[in-house]
C-alpha positions in Angstrom: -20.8 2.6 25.3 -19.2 1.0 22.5 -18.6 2.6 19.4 -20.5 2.0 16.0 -18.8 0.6 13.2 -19.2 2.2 10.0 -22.4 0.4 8.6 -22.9 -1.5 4.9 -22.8 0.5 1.6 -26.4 0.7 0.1 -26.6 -2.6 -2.2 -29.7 -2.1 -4.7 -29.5 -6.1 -5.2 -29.4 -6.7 -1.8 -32.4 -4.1 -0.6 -34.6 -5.8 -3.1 -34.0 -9.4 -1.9 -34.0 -8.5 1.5 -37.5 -7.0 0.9 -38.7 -10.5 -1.2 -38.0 -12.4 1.5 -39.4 -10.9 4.3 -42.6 -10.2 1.9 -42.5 -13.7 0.9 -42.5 -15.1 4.7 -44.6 -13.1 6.3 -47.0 -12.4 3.1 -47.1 -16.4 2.9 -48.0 -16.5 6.8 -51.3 -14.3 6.2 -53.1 -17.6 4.7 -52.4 -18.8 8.5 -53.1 -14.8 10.3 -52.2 -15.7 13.7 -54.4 -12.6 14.2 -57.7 -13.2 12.4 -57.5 -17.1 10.9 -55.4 -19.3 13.4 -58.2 -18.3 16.6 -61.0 -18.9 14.1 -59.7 -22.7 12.9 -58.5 -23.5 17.0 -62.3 -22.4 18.1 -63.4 -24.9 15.0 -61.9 -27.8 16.2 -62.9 -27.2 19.5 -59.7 -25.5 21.1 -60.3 -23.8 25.0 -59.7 -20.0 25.4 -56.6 -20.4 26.8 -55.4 -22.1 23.7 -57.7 -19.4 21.4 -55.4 -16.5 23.4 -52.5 -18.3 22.5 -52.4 -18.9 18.6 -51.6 -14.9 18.4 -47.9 -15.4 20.1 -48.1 -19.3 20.0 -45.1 -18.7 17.2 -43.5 -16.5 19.7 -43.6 -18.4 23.3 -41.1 -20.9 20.3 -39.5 -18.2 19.1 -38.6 -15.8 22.1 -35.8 -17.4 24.6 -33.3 -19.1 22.1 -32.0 -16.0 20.6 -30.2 -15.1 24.3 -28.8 -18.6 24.4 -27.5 -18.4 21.5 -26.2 -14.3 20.9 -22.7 -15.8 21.9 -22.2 -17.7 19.3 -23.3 -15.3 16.8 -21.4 -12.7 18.2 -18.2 -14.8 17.4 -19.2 -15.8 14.1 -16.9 -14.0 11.0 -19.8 -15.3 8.3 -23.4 -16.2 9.7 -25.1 -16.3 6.2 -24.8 -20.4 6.4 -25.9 -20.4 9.5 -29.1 -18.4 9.5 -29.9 -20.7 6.3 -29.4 -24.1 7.8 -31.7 -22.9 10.6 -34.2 -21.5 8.5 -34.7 -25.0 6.7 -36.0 -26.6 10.1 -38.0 -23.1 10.5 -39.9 -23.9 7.8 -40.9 -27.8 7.9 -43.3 -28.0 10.5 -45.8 -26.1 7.9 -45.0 -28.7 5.4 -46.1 -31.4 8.0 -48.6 -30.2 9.4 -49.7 -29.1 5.9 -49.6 -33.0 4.5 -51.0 -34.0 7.8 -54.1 -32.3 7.6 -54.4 -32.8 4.1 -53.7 -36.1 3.9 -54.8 -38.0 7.1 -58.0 -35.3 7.0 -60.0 -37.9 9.0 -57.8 -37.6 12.1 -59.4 -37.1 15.5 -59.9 -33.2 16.2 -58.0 -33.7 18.7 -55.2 -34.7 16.5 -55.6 -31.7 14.2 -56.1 -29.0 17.2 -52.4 -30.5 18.0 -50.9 -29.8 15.0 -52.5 -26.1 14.2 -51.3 -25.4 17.6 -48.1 -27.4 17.8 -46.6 -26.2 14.3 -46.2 -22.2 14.6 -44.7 -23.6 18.0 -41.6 -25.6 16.6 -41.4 -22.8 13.8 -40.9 -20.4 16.6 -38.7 -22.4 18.0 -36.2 -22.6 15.0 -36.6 -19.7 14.1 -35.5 -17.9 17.6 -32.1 -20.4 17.4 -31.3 -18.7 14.1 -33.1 -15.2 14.5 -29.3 -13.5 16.1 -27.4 -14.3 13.1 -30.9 -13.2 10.8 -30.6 -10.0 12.4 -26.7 -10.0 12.0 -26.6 -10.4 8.5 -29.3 -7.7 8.0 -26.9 -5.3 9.8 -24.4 -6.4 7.3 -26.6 -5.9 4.4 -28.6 -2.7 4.8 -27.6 0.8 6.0 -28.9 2.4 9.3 -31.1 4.9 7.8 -32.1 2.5 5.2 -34.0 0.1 8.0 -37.2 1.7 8.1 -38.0 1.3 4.6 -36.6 -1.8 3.9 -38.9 -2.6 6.8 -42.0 -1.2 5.1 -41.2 -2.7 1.6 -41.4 -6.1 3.0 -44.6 -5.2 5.0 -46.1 -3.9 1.7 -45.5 -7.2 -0.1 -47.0 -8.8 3.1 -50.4 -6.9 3.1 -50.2 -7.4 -0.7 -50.2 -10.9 -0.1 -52.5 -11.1 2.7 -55.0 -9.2 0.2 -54.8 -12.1 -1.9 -55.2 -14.3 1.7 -57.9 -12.8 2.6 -59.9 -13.8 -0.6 -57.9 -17.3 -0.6 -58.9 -17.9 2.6 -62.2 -17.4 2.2 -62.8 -19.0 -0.9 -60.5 -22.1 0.5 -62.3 -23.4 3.6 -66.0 -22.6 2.1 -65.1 -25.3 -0.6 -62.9 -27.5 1.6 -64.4 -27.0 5.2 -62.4 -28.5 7.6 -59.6 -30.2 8.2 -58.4 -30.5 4.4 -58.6 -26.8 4.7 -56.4 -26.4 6.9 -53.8 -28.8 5.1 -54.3 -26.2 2.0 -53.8 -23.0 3.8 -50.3 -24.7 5.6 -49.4 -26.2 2.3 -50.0 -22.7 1.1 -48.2 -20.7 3.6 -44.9 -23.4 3.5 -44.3 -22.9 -0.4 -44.2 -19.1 -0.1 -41.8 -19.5 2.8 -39.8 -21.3 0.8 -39.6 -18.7 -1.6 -38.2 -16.4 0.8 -35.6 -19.0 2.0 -34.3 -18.8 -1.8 -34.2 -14.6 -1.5 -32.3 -14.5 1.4 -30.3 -17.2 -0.2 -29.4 -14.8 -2.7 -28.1 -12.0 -0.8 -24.0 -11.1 -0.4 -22.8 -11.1 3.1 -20.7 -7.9 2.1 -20.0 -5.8 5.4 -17.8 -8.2 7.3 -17.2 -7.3 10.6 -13.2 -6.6 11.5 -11.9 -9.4 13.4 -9.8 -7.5 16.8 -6.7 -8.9 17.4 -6.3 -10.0 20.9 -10.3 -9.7 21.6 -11.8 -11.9 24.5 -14.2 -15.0 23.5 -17.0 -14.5 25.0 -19.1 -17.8 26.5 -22.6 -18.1 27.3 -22.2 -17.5 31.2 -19.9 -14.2 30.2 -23.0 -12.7 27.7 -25.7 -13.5 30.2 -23.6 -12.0 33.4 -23.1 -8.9 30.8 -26.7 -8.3 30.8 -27.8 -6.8 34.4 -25.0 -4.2 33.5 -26.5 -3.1 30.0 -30.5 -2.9 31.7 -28.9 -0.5 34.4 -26.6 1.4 32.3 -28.3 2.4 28.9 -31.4 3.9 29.9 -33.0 4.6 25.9 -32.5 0.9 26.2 -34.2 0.2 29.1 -37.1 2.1 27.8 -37.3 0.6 24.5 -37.7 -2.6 26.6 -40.2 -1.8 29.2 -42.0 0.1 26.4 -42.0 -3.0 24.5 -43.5 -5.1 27.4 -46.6 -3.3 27.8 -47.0 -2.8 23.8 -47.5 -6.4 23.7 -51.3 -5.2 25.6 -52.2 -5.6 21.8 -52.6 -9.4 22.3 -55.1 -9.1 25.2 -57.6 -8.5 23.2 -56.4 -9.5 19.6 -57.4 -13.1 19.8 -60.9 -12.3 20.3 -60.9 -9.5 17.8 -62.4 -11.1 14.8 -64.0 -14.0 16.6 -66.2 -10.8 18.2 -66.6 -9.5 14.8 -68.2 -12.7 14.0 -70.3 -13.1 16.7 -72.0 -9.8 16.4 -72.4 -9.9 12.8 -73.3 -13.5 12.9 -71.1 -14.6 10.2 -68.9 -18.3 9.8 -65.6 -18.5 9.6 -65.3 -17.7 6.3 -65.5 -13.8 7.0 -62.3 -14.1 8.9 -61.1 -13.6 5.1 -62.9 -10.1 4.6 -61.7 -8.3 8.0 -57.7 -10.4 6.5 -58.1 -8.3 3.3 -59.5 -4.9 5.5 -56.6 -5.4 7.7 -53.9 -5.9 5.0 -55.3 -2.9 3.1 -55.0 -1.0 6.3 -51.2 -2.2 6.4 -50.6 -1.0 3.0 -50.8 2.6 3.9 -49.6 2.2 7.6 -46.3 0.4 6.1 -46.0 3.6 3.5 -46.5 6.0 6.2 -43.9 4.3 8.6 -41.1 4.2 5.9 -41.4 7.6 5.1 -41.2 8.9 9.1 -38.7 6.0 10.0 -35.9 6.5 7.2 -36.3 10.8 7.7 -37.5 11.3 11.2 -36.5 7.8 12.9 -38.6 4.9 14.4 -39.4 6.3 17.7 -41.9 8.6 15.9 -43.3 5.2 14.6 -43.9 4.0 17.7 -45.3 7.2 19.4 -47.8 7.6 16.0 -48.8 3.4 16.4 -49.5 3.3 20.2 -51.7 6.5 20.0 -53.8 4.9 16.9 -54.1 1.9 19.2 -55.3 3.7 22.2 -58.2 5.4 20.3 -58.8 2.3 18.4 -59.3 0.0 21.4 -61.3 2.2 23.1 -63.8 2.5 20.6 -64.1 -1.7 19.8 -66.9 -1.9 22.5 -69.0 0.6 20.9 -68.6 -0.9 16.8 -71.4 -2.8 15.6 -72.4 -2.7 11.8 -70.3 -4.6 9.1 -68.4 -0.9 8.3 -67.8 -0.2 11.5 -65.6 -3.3 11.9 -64.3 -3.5 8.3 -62.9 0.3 9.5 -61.7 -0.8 12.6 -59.9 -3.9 10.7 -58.5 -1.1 8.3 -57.0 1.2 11.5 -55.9 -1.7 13.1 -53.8 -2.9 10.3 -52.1 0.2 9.3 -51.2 0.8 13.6 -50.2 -2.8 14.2 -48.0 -3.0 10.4 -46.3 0.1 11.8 -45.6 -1.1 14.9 -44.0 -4.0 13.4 -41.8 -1.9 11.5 -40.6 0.3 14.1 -40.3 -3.1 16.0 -37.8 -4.9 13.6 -35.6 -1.6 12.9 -35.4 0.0 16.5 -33.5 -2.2 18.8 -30.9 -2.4 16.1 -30.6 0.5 15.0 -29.7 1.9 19.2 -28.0 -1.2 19.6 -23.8 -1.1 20.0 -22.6 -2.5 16.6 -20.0 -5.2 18.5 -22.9 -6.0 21.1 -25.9 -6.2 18.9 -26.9 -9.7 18.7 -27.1 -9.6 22.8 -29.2 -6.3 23.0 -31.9 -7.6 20.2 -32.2 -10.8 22.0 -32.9 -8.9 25.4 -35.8 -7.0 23.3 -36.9 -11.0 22.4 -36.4 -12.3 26.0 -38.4 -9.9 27.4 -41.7 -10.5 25.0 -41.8 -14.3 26.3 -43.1 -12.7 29.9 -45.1 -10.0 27.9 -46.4 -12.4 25.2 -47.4 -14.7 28.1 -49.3 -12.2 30.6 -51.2 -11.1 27.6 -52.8 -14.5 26.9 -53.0 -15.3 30.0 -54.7 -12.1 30.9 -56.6 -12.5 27.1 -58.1 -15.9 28.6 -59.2 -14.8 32.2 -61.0 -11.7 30.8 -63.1 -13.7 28.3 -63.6 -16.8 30.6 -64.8 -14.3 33.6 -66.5 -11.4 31.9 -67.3 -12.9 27.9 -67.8 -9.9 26.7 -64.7 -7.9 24.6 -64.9 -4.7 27.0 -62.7 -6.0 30.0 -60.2 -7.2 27.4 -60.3 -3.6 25.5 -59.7 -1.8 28.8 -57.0 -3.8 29.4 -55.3 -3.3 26.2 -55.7 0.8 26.3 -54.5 0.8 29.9 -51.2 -0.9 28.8 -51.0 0.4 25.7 -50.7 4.2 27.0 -48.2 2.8 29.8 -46.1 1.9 27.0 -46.7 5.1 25.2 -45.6 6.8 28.2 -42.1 4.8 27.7 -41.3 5.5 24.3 -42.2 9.3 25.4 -38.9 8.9 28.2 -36.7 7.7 25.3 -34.3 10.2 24.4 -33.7 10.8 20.6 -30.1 10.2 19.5 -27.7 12.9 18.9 -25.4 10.8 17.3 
């Protein structure tokens, strides 16, 4: 195993913009939930269930493969501060077309819009996986170990903050502009707080520079991916994290259904997508406080065990909610599980990752959500297309969710 290099001095400055910008981005993304408002607008214009299951991971099917392809390069990089901005500029212009698009050309075919809901998160993704290594780089260069699973949380508080706000946006949005001038708002929306973040992160000091070995090998694409057989079959905490990973993805079996189901049984439009948002976000708020108190003093693998339980109970009681409270409480538990699974999620792999080999081990933790991301729409589609109903899609979700339970369970704690 390689040894760890001594990590980054804590750097109030550089904690707090950190935080901004990931509050900014993802807080900016809630006015576009790929969770609760993306499968509503797709199922408005008209969009299959195959492309309904999709909108929850459509940003990740983009954003999955490029970081292996490009871990190499990063890996050989002295400074990758310029390069995680340059790549974050094309990250963030599809919203901004789409955005005028919609807004602009509102009269476009529904075809036409359905294209560009569906097609922006996409190319987003896309960017964002090319420049996603060197993003996780420089945040290994910038905050402490021990430090990750609060910074983590802060910027998740900030999001749910934000998606509060969303959530009452949202609704207030589309009932005065139905349609597809909407839509161009809420993208509009959603690209100038991304923006926002672009300038944080801007702002931050690459200050942990790793030390360049004299005499070291370059590696080349075909070295780093022949390299990975050998890490899958020689760390085994690894391993786990990765399997465990696969099968916590179950979430999005039934997630793009979650508040379209909601709707149905309440009988409510679209516009209520914004009031299980703000339940959901509020849920966040304390399942971000709770996960940067256990991550930073008891580590994120307690996250993960405390997130998949929640989900397992919470999934196997969606068949049996009905009233408005019910699913406002549901929204609430969901939030606070799936905002601490995001947590544990960004801070984990690199925190058991080798210092010197940590842009390949993160992107292997990536790679392998493109199958998981994948089976889980395509399993999300075939449940409702065959059965309708939300039950076979819950079953499937608790059955994979305790498989990956069972996973974190086998991962040993670190000694170190």
């Amino acid at each position: 195993m390689a040894s760890h290099r001594k990590g980054p001095p804590f750097n109030w400055r550089n904690y707090i913009l950190y935080s901004i910008d990931g509050g900014l981005y993802m807080g900016g993304m809630c006015f576009l939930s790929a969770e609760t408002i993306l499968p509503g607008i797709v199922k408005e214009l008209g969009g299959a269930n195959w492309l309904i299951s999709l909108m929850p991971v459509m940003m990740g099917l983009g954003w999955f493969l490029p970081p292996l392809f490009t871990a190499h390069i990063v890996e050989r990089l002295h400074k990758v501060k310029r390069y995680t901005l340059i790549v974050g500029l094309f990250q963030r212009a599809p919203y901004l077309l789409a955005g005028l698009l919609l807004l602009f050309y509102k009269d476009i075919s529904t075809t036409s819009a359905l294209f560009i809901v569906a097609l922006a998160p996409l190319l987003s993704g896309f960017f964002g996986g090319i420049g996603a290594t060197s993003f996780w780089e420089l945040t290994s260069r910038i905050i402490p170990r021990d430090r990750m699973a609060s910074v983590n949380s802060l910027r998740l508080i900030m999001t749910v903050l934000l998606g509060i706000a969303a959530g009452f946006a949202v609704k207030d949005i589309l009932s005065a502009h139905p349609g597809n001038a909407g839509y161009g708002i809420l993208h509009l929306i959603a690209f100038a707080f991304i923006s926002l973040s672009w300038v944080a992160i801007a702002m931050v000091d690459e200050v942990h520079l790793p030390e360049k070995k004299p005499g070291s090998k370059t590696v080349d694409l075909i070295d780093n991916l022949s390299s990975v057989p050998d890490i899958i079959r020689n760390d085994s905490r690894f391993r786990n994290l990765m399997i465990s990973t696969f099968f916590g993805f179950g979430y999005y079996v039934t997630i793009p259904f979650l508040a379209i189901h909601a709707m149905n049984v309440l009988n409510k439009d679209l516009s209520f997508a914004g009031v299980l948002l703000t339940a959901q976000m509020l849920g966040g708020i304390t399942g971000n406080i709770a996960a940067g108190f256990v991550g930073d003093y008891y580590g994120c693998r307690r996250i993960l065990i405390i997130s998949r339980s929640m989900s397992i109970i919470l999934f196997s009681l969606l068949p049996f909610t009905r009233t408005q409270w019910h699913f406002l409480i549901l929204f609430f538990i969901f939030g606070a599980a799936f905002f601490m699974d995001r947590v544990a999620n960004m801070a984990y792999p690199m925190q058991i990752s080798p210092d010197d080999r940590r842009p390949t081990y993160v992107s292997l933790i990536t790679v392998i959500m493109f199958p998981a991301a994948l089976s889980a729409s395509l399993l999300s589609s075939f449940a409702k297309s065959i059965f309708h109903g939300i039950l076979p899609s819950a079953c499937i979700t608790v059955v994979a969710m305790i498989i990956s339970l069972v996973f974190v369970l086998k991962i040993r704690e670190d000694k170190a």
